[in-house]
Structures are given as structure tokens and as C-alpha cells.
py3Dmol code that shows the C-alpha trace and the ligand (Angstrom):
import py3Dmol

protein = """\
ATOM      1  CA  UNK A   1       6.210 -46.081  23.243  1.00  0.00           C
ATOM      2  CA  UNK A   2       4.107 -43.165  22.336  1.00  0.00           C
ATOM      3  CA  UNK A   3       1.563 -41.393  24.824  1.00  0.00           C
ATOM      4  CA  UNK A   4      -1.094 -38.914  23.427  1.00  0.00           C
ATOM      5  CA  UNK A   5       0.893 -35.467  23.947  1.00  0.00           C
ATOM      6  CA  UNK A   6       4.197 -36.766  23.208  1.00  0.00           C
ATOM      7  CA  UNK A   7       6.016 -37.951  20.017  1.00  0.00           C
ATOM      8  CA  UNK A   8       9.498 -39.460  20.419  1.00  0.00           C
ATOM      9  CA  UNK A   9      11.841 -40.363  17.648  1.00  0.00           C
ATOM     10  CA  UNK A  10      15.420 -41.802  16.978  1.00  0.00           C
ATOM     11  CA  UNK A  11      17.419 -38.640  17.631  1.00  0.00           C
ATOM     12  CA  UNK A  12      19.788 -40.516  14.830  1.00  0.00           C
ATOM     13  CA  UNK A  13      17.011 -39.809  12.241  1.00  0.00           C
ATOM     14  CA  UNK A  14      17.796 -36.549  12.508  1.00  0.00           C
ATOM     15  CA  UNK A  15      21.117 -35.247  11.160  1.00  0.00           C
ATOM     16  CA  UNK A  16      22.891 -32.433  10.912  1.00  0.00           C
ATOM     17  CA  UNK A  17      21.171 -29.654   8.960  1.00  0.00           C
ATOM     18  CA  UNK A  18      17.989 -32.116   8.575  1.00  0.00           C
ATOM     19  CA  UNK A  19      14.464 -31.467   9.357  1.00  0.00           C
ATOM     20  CA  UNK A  20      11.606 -34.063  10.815  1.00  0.00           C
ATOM     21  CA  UNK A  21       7.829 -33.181  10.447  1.00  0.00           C
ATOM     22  CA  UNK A  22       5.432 -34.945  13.007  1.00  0.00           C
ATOM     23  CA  UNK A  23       1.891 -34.627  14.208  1.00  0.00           C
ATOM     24  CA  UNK A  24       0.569 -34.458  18.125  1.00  0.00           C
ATOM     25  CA  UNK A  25      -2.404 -34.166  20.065  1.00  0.00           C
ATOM     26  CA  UNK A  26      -2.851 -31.202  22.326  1.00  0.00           C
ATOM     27  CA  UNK A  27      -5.657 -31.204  24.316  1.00  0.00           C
ATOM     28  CA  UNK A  28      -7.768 -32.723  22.131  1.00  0.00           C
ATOM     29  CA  UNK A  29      -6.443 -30.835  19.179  1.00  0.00           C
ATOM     30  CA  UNK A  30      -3.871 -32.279  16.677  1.00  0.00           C
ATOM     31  CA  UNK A  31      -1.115 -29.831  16.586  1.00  0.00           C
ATOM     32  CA  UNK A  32       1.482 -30.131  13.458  1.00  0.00           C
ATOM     33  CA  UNK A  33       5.045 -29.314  13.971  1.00  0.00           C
ATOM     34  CA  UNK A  34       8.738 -29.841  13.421  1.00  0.00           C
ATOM     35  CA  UNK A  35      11.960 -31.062  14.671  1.00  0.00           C
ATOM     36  CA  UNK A  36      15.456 -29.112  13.409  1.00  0.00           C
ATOM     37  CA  UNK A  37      19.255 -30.366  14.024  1.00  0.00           C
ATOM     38  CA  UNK A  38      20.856 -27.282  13.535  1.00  0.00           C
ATOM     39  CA  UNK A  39      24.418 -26.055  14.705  1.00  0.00           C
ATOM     40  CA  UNK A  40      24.622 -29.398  17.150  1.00  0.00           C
ATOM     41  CA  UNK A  41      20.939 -28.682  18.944  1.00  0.00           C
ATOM     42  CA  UNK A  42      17.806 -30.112  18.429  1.00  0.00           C
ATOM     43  CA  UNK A  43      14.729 -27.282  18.643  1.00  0.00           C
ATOM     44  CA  UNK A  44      11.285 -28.434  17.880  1.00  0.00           C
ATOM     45  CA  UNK A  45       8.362 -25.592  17.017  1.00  0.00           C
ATOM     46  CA  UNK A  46       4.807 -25.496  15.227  1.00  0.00           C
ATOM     47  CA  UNK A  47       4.333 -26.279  12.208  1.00  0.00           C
ATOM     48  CA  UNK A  48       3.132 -22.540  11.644  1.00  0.00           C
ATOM     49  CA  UNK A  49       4.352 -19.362  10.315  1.00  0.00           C
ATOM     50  CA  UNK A  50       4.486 -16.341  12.379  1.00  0.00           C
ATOM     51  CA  UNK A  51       3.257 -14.187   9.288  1.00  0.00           C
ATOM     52  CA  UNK A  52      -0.640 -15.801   8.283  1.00  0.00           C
ATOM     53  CA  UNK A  53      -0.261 -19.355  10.401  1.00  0.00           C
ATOM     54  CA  UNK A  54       0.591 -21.495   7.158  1.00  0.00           C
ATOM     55  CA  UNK A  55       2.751 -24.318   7.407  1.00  0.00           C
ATOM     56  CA  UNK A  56       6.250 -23.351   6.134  1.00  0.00           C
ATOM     57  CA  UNK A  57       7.158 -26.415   3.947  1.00  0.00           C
ATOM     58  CA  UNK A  58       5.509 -26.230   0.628  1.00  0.00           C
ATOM     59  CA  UNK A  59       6.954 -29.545  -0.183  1.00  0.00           C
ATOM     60  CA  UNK A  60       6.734 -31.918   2.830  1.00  0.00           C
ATOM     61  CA  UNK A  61       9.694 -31.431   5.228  1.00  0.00           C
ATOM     62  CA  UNK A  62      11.260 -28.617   3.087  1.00  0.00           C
ATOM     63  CA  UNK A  63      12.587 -26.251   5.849  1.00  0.00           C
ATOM     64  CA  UNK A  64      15.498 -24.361   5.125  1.00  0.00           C
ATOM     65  CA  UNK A  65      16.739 -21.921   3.246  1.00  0.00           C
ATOM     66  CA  UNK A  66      19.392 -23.013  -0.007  1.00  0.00           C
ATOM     67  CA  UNK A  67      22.373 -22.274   1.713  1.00  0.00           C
ATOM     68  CA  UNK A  68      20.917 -24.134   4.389  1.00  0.00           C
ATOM     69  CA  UNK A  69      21.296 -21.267   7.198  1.00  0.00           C
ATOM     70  CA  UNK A  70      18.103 -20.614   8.021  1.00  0.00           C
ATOM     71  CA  UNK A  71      14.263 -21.553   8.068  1.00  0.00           C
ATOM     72  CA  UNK A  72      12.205 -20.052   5.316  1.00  0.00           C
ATOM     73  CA  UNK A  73       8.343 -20.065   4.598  1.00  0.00           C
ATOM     74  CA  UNK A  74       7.287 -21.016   1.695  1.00  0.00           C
ATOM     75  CA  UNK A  75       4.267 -18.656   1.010  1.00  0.00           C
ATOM     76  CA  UNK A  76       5.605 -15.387   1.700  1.00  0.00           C
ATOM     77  CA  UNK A  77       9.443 -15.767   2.149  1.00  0.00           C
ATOM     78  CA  UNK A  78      10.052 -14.938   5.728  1.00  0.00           C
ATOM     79  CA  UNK A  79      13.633 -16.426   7.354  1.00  0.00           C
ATOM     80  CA  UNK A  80      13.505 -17.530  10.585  1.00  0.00           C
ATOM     81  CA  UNK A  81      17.156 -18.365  12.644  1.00  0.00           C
ATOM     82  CA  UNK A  82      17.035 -22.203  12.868  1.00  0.00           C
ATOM     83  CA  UNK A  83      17.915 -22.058  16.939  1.00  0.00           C
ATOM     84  CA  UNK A  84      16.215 -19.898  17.802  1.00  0.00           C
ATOM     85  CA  UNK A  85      12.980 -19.113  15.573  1.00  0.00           C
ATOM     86  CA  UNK A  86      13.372 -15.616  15.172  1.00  0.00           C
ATOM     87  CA  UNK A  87      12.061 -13.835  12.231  1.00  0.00           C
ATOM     88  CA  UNK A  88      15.377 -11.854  10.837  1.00  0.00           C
ATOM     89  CA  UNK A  89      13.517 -10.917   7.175  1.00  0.00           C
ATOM     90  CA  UNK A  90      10.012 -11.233   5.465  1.00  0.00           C
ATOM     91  CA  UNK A  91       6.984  -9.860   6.322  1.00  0.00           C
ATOM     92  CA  UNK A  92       6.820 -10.681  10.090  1.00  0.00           C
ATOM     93  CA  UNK A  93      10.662  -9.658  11.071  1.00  0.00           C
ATOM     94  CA  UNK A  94      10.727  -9.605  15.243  1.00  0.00           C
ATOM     95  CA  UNK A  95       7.921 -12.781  15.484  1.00  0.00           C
ATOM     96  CA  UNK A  96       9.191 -15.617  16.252  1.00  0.00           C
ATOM     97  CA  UNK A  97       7.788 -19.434  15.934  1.00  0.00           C
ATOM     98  CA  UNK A  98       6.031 -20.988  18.501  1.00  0.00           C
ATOM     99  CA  UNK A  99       8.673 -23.502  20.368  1.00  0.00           C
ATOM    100  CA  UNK A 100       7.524 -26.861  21.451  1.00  0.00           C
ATOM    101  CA  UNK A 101       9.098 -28.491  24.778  1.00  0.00           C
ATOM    102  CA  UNK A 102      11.767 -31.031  23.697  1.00  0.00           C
ATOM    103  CA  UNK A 103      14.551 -33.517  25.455  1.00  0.00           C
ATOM    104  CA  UNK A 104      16.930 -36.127  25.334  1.00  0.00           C
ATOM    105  CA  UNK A 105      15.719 -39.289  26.354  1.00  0.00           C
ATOM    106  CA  UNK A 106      19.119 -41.351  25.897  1.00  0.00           C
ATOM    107  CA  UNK A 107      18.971 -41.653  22.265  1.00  0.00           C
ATOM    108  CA  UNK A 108      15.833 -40.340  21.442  1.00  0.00           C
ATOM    109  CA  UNK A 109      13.944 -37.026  20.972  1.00  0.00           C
ATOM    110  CA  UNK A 110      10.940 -36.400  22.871  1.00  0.00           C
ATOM    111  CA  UNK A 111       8.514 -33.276  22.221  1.00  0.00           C
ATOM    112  CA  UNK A 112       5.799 -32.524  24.328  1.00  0.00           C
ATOM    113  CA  UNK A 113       2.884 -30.300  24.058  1.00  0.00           C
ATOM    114  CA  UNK A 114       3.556 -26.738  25.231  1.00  0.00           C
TER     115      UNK A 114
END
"""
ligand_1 = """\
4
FES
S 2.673 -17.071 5.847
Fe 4.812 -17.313 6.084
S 5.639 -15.519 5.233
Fe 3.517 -15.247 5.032
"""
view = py3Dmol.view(width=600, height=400)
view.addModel(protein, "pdb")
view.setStyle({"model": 0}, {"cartoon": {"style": "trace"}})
view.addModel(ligand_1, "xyz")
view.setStyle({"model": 1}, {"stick": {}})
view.zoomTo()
view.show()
């Protein structure tokens, strides 16, 4: 069940080195943001790059990097570490993106508003 300020997901629809994009309301605002599995943890942050405030994924749910070792925006290039959302290189290196509060409810991932 979903409650305004929540979105919850199969934590299976998720794998390794996979990306999911969702949408939430935040005190009356819709907030966009994203899900990572990365390195066997789950981290969840806007939708929203540390540089201008663009969504990173050009493409719909098109997070990471080639290699597939790190975040990268789309409009300007900057790399952000997948765990922790630190920007390592790109025009905002030292910013980090904005983490959203997420758990493990049995099987499935809940984020909440921050
Ligand atoms: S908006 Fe992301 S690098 Fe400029």
C-alpha cells in the first residue's frame, strides 16, 4: 500500500548495478528521485544534480556511468560515487546529492520524504 510521502517497491526489482526512478509527494510538492543497488546497498536520492538542479538521466532511468562505477549527469558530466553521492569530478566536485530516507521493509524498499 502506498501513503502520500512514501513509495515502496519490490526490493527484487532492483538488481545489482540497476537503477529505479519514482515520483513522491513532499509536503504538497511532488519531489522526483531515484533508487540505486550498488555494491550490495540500496541508497535512494533526488532526482537532481548538485551542479544546476537538472535531473541526471537524459534517457529515463539512465544513471551510471559505462563502466558502471559511478553516477553521471547527463548535462554537464559530473560523477557522483553511487553509495554515497559524492561529487568526485565535473563541475560541482565536493557537492553531493540530496539523500532520501530509505529501509527494508521485509522484501521491499521504502523511501520516505526527507
Ligand atoms: S547539471 Fe549536472 S553537471 Fe551540470
Amino acid at each position: 500500500m502506498t501513503t502520500p510521502g512514501e513509495w515502496r517497491c519490490a526490493a527484487a526489482s532492483v538488481p545489482p548495478g540497476r537503477t529505479a526512478t519514482f515520483r513522491l509527494e513532499c509536503g504538497g510538492r511532488r519531489v522526483s528521485g531515484f533508487v540505486v543497488n550498488f555494491d550490495g546497498g540500496y541508497h535512494a536520492y533526488l532526482n537532481r544534480c548538485a551542479h544546476v538542479g537538472t535531473p541526471l538521466d537524459l534517457w529515463p532511468n539512465e544513471f551510471f556511468t559505462e563502466d558502471g562505477r559511478a553516477l553521471i549527469c547527463s548535462t554537464h558530466g559530473a560523477i557522483y560515487e553511487p553509495a554515497t553521492g559524492l561529487c568526485t569530478a565535473g563541475p560541482c566536485v565536493g557537492d553531493r546529492l540530496s539523500r532520501l530516507p530509505l529501509r527494508l521493509d521485509g522484501d521491499t524498499l521504502v523511501v520516505t520524504c526527507p
